[in-house]
N, CA, C and O atoms as a MOPAC input file, in Angstrom:
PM7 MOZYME 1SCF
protein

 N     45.60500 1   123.83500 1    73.52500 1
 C     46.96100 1   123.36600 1    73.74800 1
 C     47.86800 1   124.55500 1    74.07400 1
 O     47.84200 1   125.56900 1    73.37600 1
 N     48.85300 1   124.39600 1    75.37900 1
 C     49.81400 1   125.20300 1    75.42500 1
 C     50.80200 1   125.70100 1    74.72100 1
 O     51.48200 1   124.75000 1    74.33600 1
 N     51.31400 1   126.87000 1    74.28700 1
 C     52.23500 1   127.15400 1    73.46400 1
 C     53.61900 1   126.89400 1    73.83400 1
 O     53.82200 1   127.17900 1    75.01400 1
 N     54.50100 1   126.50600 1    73.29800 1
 C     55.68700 1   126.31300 1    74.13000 1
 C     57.05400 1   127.61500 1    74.12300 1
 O     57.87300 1   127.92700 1    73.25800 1
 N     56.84400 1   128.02000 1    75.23500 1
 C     58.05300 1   128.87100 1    75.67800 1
 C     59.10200 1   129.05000 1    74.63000 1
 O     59.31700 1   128.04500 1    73.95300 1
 N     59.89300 1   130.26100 1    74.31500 1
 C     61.10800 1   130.03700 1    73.47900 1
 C     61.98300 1   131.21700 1    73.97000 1
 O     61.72900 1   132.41400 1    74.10200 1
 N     63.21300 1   130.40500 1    74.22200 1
 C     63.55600 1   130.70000 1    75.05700 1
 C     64.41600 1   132.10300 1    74.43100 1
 O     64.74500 1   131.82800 1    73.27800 1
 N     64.68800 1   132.92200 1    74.65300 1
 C     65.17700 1   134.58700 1    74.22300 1
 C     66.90600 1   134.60400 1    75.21200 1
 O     67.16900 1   134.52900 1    76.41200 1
 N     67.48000 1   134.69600 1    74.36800 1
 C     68.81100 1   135.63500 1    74.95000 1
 C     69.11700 1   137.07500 1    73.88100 1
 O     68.68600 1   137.40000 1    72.77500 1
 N     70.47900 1   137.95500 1    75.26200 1
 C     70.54400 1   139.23900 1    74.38300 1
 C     71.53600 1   139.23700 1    73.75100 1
 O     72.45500 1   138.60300 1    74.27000 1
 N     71.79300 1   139.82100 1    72.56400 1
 C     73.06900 1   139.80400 1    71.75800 1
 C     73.79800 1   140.47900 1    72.64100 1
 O     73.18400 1   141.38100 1    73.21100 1
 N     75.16600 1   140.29500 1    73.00500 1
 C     75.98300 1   141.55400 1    73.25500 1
 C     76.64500 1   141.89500 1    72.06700 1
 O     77.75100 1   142.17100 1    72.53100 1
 N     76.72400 1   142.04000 1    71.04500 1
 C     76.88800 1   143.23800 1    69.88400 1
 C     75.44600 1   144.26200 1    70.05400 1
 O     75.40000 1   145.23000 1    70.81300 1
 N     74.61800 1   143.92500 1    69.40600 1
 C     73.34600 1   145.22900 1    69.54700 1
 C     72.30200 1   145.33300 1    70.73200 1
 O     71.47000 1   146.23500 1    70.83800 1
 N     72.45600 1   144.36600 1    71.53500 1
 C     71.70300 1   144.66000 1    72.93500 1
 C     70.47000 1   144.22700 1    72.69100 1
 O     69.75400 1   144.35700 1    73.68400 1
 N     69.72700 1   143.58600 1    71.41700 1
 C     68.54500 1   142.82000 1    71.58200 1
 C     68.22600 1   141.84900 1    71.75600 1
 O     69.09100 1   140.97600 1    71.67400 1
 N     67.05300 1   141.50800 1    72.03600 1
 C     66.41200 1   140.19900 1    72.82900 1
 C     66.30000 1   139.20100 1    71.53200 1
 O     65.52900 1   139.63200 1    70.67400 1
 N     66.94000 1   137.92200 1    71.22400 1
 C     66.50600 1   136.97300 1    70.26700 1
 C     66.18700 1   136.07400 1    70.79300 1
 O     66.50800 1   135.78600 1    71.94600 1
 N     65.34600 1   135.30500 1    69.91900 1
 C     65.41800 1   134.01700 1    70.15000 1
 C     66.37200 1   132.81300 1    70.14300 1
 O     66.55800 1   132.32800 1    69.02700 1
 N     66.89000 1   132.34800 1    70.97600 1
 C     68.52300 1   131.17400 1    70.98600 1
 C     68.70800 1   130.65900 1    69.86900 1
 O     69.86400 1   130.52600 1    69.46800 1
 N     67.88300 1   130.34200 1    69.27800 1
 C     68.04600 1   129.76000 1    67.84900 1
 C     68.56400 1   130.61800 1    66.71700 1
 O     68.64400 1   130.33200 1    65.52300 1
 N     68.96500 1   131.95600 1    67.47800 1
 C     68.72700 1   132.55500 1    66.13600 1
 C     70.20400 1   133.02900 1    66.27200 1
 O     70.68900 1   133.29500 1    65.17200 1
 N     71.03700 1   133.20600 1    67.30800 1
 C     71.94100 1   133.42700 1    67.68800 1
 C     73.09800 1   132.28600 1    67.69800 1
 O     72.82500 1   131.08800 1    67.62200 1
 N     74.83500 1   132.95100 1    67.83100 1
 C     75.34800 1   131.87600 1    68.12400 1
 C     76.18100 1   132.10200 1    69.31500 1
 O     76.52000 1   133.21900 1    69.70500 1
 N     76.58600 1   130.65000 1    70.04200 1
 C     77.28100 1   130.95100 1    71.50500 1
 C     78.41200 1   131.10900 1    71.38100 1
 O     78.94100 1   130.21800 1    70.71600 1
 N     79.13400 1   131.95100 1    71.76700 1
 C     80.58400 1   132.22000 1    72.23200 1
 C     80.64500 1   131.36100 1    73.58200 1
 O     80.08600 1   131.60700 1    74.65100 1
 N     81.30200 1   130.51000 1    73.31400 1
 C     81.73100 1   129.88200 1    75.01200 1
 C     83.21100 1   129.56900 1    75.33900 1
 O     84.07000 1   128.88700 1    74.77900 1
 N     83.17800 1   130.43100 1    76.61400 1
 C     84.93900 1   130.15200 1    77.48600 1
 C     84.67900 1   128.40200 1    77.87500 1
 O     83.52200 1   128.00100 1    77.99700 1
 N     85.63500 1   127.62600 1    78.01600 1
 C     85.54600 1   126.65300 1    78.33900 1
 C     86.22900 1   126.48000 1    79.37500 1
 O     87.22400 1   127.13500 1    79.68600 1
 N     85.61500 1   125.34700 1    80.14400 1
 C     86.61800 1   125.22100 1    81.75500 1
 C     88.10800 1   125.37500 1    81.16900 1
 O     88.66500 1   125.83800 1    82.16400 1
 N     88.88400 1   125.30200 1    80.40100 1
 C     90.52000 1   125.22500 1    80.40900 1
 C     90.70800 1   126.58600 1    79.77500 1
 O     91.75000 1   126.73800 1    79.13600 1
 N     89.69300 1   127.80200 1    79.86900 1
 C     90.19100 1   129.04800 1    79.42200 1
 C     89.88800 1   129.42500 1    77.50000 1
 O     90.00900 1   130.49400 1    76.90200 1
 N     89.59600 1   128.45400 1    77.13600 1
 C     89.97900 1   128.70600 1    75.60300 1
 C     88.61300 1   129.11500 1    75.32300 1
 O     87.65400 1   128.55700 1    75.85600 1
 N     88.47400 1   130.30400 1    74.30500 1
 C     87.58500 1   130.92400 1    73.55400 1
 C     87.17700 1   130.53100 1    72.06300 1
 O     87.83100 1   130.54500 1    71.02100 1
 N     85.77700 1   130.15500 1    72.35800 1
 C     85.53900 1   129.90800 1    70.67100 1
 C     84.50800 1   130.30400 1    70.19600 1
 O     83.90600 1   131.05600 1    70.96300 1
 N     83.95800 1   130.10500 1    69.11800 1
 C     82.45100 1   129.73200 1    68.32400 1
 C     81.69600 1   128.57500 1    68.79800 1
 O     82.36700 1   127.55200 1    68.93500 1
 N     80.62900 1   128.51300 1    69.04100 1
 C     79.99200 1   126.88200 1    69.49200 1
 C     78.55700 1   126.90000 1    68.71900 1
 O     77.46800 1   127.29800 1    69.13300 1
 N     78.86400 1   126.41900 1    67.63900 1
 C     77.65300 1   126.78200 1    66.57000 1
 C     76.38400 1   125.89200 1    66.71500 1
 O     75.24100 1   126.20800 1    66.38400 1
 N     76.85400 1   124.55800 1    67.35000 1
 C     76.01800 1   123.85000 1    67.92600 1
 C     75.23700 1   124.27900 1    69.47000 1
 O     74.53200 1   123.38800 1    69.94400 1
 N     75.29700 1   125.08300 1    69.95400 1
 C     75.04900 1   125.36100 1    70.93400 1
 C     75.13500 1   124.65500 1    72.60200 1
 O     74.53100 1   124.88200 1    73.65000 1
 N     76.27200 1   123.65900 1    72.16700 1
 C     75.88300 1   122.39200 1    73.62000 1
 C     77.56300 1   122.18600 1    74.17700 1
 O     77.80600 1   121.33200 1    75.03000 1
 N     78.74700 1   123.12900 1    73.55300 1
 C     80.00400 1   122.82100 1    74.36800 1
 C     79.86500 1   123.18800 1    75.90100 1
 O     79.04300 1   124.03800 1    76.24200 1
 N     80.51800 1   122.66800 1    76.65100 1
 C     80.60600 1   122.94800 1    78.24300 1
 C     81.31200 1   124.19800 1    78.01500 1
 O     82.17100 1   124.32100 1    77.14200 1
 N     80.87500 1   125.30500 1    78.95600 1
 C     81.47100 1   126.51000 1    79.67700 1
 C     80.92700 1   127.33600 1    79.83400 1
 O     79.73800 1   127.03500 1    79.73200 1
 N     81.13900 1   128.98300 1    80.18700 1
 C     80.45300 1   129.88700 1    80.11500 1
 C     80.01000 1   130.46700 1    78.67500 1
 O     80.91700 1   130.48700 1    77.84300 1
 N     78.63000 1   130.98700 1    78.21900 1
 C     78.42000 1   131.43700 1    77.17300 1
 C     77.95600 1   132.45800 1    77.13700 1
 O     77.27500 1   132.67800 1    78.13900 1
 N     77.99200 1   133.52100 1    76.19800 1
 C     77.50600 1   134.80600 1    75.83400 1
 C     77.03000 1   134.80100 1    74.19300 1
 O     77.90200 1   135.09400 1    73.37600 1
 N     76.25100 1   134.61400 1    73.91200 1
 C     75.54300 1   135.21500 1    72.65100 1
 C     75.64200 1   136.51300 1    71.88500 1
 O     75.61200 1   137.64700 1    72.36300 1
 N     75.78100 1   136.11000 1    70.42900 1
 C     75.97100 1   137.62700 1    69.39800 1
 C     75.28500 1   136.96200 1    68.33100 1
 O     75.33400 1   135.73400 1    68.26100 1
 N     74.45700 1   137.84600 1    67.23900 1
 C     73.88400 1   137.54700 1    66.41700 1
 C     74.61000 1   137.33900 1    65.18300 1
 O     75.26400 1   138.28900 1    64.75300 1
 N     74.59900 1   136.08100 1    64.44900 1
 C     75.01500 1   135.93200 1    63.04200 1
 C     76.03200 1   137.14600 1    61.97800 1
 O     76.71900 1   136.85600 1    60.99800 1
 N     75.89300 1   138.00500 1    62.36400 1
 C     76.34000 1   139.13800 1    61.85100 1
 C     77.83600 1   139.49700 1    62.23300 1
 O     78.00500 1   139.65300 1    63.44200 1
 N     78.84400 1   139.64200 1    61.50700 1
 C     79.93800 1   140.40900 1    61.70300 1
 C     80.10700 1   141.52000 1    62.44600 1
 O     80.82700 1   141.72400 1    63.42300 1
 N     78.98600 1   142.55500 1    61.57600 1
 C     78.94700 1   144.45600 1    62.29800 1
 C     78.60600 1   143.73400 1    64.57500 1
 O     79.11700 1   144.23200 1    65.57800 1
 N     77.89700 1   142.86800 1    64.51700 1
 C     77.72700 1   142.71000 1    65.80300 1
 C     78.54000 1   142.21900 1    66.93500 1
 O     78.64600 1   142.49000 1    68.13100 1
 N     79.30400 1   141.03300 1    65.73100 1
 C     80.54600 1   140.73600 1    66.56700 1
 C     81.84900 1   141.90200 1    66.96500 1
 O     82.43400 1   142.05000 1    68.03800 1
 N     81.98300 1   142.45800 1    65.97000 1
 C     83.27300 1   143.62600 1    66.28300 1
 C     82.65300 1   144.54200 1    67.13200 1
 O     83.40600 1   145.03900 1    67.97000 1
 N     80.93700 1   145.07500 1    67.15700 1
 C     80.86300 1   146.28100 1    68.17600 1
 C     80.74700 1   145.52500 1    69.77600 1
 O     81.01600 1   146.07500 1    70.84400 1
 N     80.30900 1   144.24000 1    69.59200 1
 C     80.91700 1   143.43300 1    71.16900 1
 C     82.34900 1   143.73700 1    71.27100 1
 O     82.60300 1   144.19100 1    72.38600 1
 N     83.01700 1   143.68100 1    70.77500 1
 C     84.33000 1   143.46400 1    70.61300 1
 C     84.90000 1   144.55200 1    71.30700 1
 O     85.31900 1   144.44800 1    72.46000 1
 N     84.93400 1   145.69800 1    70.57700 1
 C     84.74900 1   146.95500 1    70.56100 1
 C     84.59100 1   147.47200 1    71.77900 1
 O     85.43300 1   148.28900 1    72.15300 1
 N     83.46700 1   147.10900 1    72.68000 1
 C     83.16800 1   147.66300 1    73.70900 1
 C     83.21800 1   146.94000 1    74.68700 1
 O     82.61200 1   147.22100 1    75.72100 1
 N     84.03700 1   145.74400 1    74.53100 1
 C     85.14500 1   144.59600 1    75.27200 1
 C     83.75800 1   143.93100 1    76.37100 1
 O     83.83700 1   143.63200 1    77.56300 1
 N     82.76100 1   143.87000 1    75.60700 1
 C     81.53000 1   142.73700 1    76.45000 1
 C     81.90900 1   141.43400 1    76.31800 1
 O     81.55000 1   140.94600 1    77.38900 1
 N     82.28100 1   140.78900 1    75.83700 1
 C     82.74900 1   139.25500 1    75.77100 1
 C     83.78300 1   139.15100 1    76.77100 1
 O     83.88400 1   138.21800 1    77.56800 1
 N     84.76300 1   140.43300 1    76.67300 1
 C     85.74100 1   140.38000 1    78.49100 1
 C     85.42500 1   140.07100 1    79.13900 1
 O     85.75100 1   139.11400 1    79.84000 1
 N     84.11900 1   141.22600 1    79.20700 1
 C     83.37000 1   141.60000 1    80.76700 1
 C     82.81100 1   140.61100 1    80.98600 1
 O     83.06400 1   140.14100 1    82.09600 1
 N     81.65400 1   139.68500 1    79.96400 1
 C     81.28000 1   138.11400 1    80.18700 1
 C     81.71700 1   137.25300 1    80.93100 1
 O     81.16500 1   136.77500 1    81.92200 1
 N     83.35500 1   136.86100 1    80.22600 1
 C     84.11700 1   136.05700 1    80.35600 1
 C     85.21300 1   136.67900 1    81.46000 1
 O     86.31400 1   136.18800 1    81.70800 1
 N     84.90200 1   137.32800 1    81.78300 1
 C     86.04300 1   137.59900 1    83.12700 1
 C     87.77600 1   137.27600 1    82.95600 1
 O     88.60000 1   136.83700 1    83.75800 1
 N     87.88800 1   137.73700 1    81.45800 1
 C     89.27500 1   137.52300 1    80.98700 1
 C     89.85700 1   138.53800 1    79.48100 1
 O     89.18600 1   138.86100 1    78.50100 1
 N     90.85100 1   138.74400 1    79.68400 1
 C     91.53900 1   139.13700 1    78.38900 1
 C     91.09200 1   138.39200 1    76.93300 1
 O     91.07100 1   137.16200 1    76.96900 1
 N     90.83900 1   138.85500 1    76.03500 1
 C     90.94300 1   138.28800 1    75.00700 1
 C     91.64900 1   137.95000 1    73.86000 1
 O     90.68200 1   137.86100 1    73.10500 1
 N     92.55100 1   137.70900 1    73.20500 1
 C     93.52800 1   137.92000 1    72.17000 1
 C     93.19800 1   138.26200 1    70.79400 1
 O     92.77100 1   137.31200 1    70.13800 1
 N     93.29000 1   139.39600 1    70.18300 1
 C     93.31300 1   139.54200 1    68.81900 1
 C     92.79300 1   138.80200 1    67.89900 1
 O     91.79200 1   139.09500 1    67.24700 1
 N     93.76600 1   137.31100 1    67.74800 1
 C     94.32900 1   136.43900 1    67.23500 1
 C     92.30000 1   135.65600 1    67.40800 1
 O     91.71600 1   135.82900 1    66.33800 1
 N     91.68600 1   135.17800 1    68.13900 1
 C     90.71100 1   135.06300 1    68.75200 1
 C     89.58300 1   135.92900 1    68.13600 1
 O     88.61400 1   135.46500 1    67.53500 1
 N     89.81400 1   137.19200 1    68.34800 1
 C     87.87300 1   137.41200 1    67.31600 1
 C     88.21500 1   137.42600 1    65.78000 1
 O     87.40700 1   137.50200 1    64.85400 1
 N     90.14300 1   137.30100 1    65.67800 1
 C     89.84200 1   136.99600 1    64.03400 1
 C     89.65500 1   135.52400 1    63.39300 1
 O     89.62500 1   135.19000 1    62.20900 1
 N     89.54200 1   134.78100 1    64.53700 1
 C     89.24500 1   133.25300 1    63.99800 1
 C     88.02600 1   133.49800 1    64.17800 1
 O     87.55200 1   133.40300 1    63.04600 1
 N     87.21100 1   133.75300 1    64.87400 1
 C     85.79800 1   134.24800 1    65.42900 1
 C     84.98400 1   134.86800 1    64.19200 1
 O     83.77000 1   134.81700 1    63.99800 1
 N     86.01100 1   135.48200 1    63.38700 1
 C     85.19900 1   136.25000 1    62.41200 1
 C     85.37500 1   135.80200 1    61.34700 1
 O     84.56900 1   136.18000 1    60.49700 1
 N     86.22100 1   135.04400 1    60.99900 1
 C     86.52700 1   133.75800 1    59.99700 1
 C     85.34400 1   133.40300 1    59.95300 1
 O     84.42800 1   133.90000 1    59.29900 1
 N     85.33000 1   132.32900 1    60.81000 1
 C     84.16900 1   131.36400 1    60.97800 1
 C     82.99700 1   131.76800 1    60.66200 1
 O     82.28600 1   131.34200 1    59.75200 1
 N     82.70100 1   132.89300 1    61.67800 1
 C     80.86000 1   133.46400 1    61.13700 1
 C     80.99700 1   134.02000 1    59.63400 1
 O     80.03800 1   134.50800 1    59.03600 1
 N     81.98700 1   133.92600 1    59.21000 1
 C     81.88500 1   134.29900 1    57.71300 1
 C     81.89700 1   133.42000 1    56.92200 1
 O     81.49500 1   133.46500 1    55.76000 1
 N     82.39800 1   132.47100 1    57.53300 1
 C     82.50200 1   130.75200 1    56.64400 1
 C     80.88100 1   129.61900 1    57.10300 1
 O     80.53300 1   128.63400 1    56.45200 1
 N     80.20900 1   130.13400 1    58.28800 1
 C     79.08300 1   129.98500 1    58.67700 1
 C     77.61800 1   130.73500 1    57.75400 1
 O     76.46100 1   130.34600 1    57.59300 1
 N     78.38100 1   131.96700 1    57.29400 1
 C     77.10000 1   133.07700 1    56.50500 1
 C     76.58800 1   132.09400 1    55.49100 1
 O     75.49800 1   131.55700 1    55.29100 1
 N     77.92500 1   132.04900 1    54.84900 1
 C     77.40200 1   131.58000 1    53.02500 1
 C     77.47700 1   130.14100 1    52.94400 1
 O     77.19700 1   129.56700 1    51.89200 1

């Protein structure tokens, strides 16, 4: 029997290869707005970061979720961002 494929994206906080499942999506949505999509299935563009805080701020940091998303980001935005994956941890 064939094994089934799984499918790998890269964090942009640490630059490694995971498995999708293991990660969560950041997605711009057609009307511009930035979020968490913990379910993995909102409509828009997505970029992946791993579960981790330290990973979200060094994306942050080195403004890859910009560069992703082809837009400014607001402050206000990776601190709801970091809420959440902290209210997601425990």
């Amino acid at each position: 029997m064939q094994q089934k494929k799984v499918p790998l994206r890269k964090c942009t906080g640490c630059g490694e290869m995971k498995p999708k499942r293991e990660l969560i999506r950041v997605v711009k949505s057609p009307e511009g707005e930035i979020s968490l999509d913990l379910n993995g299935r909102a409509a828009g563009r997505g970029a992946y970061v791993c579960p981790d805080a330290a990973c979200l701020r060094a994306a942050r940091k080195a403004k890859r979720f910009e560069r992703a998303f082809e837009c400014r980001i607001p402050d206000e935005v990776f601190e709801k961002m970091e809420e959440k994956l902290a209210g997601n941890e425990g």
